[in-house]
Residue, then its C-alpha position, 0 to 999 in steps of 0.5 A: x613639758x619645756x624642752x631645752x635649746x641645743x645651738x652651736x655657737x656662731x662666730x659672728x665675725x671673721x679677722x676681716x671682720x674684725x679689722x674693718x671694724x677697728x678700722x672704723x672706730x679708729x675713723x670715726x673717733x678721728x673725725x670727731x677731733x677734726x669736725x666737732x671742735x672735739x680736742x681730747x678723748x677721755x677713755x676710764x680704765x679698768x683690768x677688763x678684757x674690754x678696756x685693754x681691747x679698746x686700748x689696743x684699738x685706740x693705741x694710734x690715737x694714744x701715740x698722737x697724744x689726744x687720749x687720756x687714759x683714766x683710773x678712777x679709784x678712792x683715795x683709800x685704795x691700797x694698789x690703784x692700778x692692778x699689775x696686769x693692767x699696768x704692764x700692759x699699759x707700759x707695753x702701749x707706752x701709756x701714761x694714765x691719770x689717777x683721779x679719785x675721790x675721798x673715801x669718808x664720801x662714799x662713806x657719808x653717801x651709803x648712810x643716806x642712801x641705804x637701799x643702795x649698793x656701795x658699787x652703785x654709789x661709786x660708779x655714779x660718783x666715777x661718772x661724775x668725776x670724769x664727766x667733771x674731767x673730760x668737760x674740762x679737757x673739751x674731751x669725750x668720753x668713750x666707754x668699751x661696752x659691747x652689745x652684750x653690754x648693751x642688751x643686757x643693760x649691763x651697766x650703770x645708768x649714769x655710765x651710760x648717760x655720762x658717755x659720748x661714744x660707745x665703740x664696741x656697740x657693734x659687736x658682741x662680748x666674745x668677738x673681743x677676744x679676736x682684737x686680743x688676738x689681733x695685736x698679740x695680747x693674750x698674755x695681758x687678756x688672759x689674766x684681765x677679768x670680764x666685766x662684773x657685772x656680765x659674770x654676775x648674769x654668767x654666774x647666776x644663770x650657770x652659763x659657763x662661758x661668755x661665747x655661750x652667753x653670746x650665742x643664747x643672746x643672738x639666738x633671741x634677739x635673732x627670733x631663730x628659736x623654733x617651737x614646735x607644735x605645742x608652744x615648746x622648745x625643740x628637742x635641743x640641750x640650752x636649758x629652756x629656764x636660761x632662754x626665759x631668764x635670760x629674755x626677761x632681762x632683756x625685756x626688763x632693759x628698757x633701753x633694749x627699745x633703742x638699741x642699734x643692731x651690730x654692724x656685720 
């Protein structure tokens, strides 16, 4: 019989921790203005808890003036921006650019691509449109997935390949909330959402919250799972049906082949 798993979660990084890797993104996105004949950064926006970290983060860069904050929406949205996200945005004194599409594109692309979810239509059409955009400006992209992100394949193809740089690759999901904490923004992080498509898995595989989320993924990436002498799980309390799902997902993420391993 399958046993289950018992692991307590492991924070993976200190405020140290954390600083130096603030720090480095900050650097590093510099060094690509002043070395790569890079003038812009083009960041696309959205009310996640990720996207107002990395705002936060890029807040030095934004008050020097050579970042544009990007929403991409269809023209028939009724409220473009939400209102947390525009409060916070008002707090960092942050302007965004609006760029949308027509809605009847969306529309005519759903009839010819029927096996294909209108989400993953208009994520496809946001990419081009800011690829359009940021090439234009001689821009970069930048894009706040995490590890998570990453080794869950957690986003759309065409993000990933329309992205230049990926600043919270080096940690996982949960370590987001210490750049909250950081800079004082929980009342905007506490009413900002996890990224869709990572409360989709959460949601399917009853997964109550990302940091346990975050401690199955480092346990199997880590290897540290411990069987005993049958081939089974030890006498923990993970569901073992969650570490399997959870490993054919990963495995199914071919980009998992490529994947850095996080900065300590």
């Amino acid at each position: 019989m399958t046993r289950d798993i018992n692991i307590e979660f492991r924070s993976a990084y200190t405020k140290r921790n954390i600083r130096s890797i603030i720090s480095t993104i900050q650097y590093e996105l510099e060094d690509f203005i002043e070395s790569y004949e890079v003038k812009r950064i083009v960041l696309p926006i959205s009310n996640t808890i990720e996207t107002i970290s990395l705002v936060a983060t890029l807040k030095p860069l934004i008050s020097k003036g050579v970042v544009d904050l990007v929403f991409l929406s269809d023209s028939r949205s009724k409220r473009l921006i939400p209102k947390n996200l525009e409060g916070f945005l008002r707090l960092v004194r942050a302007t965004p650019t609006i760029l949308s599409f027509d809605g009847d594109l969306l529309k005519t692309l759903k009839a010819y691509l029927p096996r294909t979810s209108k989400e993953s239509i208009q994520q496809s059409l946001n990419a081009l449109l800011l690829r359009k955009y940021a090439d234009s400006r001689d821009a970069i992209i930048v894009r706040p997935f995490t590890y998570t992100h990453w080794i869950l394949g957690a986003f759309e193809d065409i993000e990933f390949k329309t992205t230049d740089y990926l600043p919270f690759i080096r940690i996982y999901y949960s370590n987001i909330k210490k750049i909250s904490h950081l800079y004082g923004l929980d009342r905007y992080f506490s009413k900002a959402q996890i990224d869709p498509k990572i409360k989709k898995i959460m949601n399917e595989l009853n997964i109550p919250t990302i940091e346990k989320l975050d401690t199955i993924l480092d346990t199997i990436t880590s290897e540290v799972i411990e069987l005993d002498e049958e081939g089974e799980y030890k006498e923990v309390n993970i569901p073992a049906e969650t570490i399997k799902k959870l490993t054919e997902i990963i495995r199914k993420n071919t980009l998992k082949k490529v994947t850095p391993t996080p900065i300590p």
